[in-house]
C-alpha positions in Angstrom: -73.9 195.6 224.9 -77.1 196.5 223.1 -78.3 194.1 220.4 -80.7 194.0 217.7 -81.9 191.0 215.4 -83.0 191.8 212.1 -84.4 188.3 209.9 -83.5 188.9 206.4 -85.6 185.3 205.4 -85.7 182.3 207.2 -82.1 181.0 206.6 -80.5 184.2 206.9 -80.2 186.5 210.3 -78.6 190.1 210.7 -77.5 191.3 214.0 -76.6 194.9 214.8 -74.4 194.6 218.5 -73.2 197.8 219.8 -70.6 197.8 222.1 -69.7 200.6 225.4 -66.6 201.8 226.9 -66.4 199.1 229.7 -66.2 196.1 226.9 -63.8 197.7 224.6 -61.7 198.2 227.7 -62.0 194.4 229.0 -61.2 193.7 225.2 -58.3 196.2 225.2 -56.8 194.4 228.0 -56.9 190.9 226.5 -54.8 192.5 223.5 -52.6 194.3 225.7 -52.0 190.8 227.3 -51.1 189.0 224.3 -49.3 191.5 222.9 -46.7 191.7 226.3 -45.7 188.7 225.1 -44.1 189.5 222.0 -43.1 193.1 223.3 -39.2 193.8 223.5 -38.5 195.9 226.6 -34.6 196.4 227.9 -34.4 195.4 231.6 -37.4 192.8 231.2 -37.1 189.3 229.7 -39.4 188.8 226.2 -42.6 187.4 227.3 -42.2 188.5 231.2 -43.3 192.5 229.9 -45.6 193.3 232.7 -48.9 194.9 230.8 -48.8 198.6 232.4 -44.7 198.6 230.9 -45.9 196.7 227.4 -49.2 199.5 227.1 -46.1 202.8 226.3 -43.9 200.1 224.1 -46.9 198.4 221.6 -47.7 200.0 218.4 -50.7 201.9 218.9 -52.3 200.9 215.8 -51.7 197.0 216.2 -53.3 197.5 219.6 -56.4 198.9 218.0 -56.5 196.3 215.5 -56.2 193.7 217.9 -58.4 195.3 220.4 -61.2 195.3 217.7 -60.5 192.1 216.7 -60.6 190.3 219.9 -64.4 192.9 221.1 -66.0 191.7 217.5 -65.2 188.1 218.4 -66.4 188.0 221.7 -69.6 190.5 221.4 -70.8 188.0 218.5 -70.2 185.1 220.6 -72.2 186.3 223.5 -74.9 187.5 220.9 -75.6 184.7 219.0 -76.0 183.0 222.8 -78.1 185.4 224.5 -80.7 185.1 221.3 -80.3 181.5 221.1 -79.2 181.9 217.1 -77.3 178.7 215.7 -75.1 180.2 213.0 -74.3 178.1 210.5 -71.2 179.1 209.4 -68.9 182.3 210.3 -70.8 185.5 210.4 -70.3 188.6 207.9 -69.1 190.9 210.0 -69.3 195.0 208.9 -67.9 197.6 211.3 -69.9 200.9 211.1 -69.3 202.8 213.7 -65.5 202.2 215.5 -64.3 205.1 218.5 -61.4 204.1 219.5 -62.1 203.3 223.5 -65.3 204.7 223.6 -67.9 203.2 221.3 -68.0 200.1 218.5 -71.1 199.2 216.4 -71.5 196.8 213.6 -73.5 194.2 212.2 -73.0 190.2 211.8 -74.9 188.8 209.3 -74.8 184.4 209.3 -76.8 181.7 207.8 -78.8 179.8 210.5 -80.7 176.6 210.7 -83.9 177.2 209.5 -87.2 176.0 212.0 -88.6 172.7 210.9 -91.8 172.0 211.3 -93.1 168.5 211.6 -96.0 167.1 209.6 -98.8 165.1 210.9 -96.4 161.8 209.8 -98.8 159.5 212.4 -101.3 159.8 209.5 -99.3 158.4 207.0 -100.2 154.8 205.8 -97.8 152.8 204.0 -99.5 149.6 201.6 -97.8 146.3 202.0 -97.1 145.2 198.7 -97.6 141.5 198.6 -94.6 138.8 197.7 -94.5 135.5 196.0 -91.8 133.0 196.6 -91.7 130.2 194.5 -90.4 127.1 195.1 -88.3 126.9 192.6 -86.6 130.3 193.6 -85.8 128.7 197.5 -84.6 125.7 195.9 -81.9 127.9 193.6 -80.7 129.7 197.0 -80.2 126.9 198.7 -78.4 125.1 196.0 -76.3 128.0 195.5 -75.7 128.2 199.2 -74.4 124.9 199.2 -72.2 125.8 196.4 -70.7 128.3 198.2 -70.0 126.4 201.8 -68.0 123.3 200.4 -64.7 122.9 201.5 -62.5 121.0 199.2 -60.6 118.3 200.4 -57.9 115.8 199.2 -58.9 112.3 198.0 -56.3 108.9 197.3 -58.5 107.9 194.1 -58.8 108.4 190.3 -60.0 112.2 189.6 -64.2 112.0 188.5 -66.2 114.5 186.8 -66.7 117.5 188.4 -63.0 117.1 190.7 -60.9 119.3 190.8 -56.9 118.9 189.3 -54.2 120.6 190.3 
């Protein structure tokens, strides 16, 4: 697998991956695999298709769809890991070359984090504003914490100003 990064700007990263005979093989045999599954043979049960039997019985066209499917998904993978790119979101995939067994290249282009650079923030200098409390202001919170932290309780006498009637 040969790879090339391309930066398009900071956010943005294009990859061109090229892909040999010996991946699109391994690849070929993952889709053979899942495809023995589905396969109707006579004389085998479906699902229990060995993969040499399923190979002469699966559409060659959905095996080369799948095949390319599952050598794209894996060659990006391993890409974006070897050059330590996080991709921000699924890549843009574009298949320009595609030989059937023999030879696969395309480009992936994603949106990546960007770098971040740090400032100098040890130099920054924050002014503490000075605050007033009044008297008066401490005295209302306290009152109205008072307020809120009386528990009302039943009394045997003649209801006063300020009780409260039920």
């Amino acid at each position: 697998m040969k790879t090339t990064v391309k930066k398009l700007s900071d956010t943005k990263v294009e990859l061109t991956i090229s892909l040999g005979s010996e991946e699109l093989s391994a690849a070929e045999q993952v889709a053979l695999t899942k495809m023995a599954a589905d396969v109707k043979v006579p004389g085998f049960r479906k699902g229990k298709v060995p993969v040499s039997v399923a190979a002469k019985h699966v559409n060659p066209a959905a095996l080369q769809e799948q095949t390319l499917d599952n050598a794209l998904s894996k060659a990006v993978a391993e890409a974006f890991m070897a050059e330590k790119i996080q991709a921000l979101d699924r890549p843009a995939v574009d298949v320009k070359k595609f030989v059937p067994g023999q030879e696969l290249e395309f480009t992936a282009e994603v949106e990546i984090i960007p770098p971040v650079k740090l400032g100098n923030y040890k130099k920054l200098k924050a002014k503490r504003q000075a605050v007033k409390v009044e008297d008066s202001e401490v005295e209302e919170i306290i009152t109205r914490m008072r307020e809120n932290f009386t528990e009302k309780t039943e009394v045997k006498r003649a209801a006063k100003e300020g009780d409260e009637a039920v």
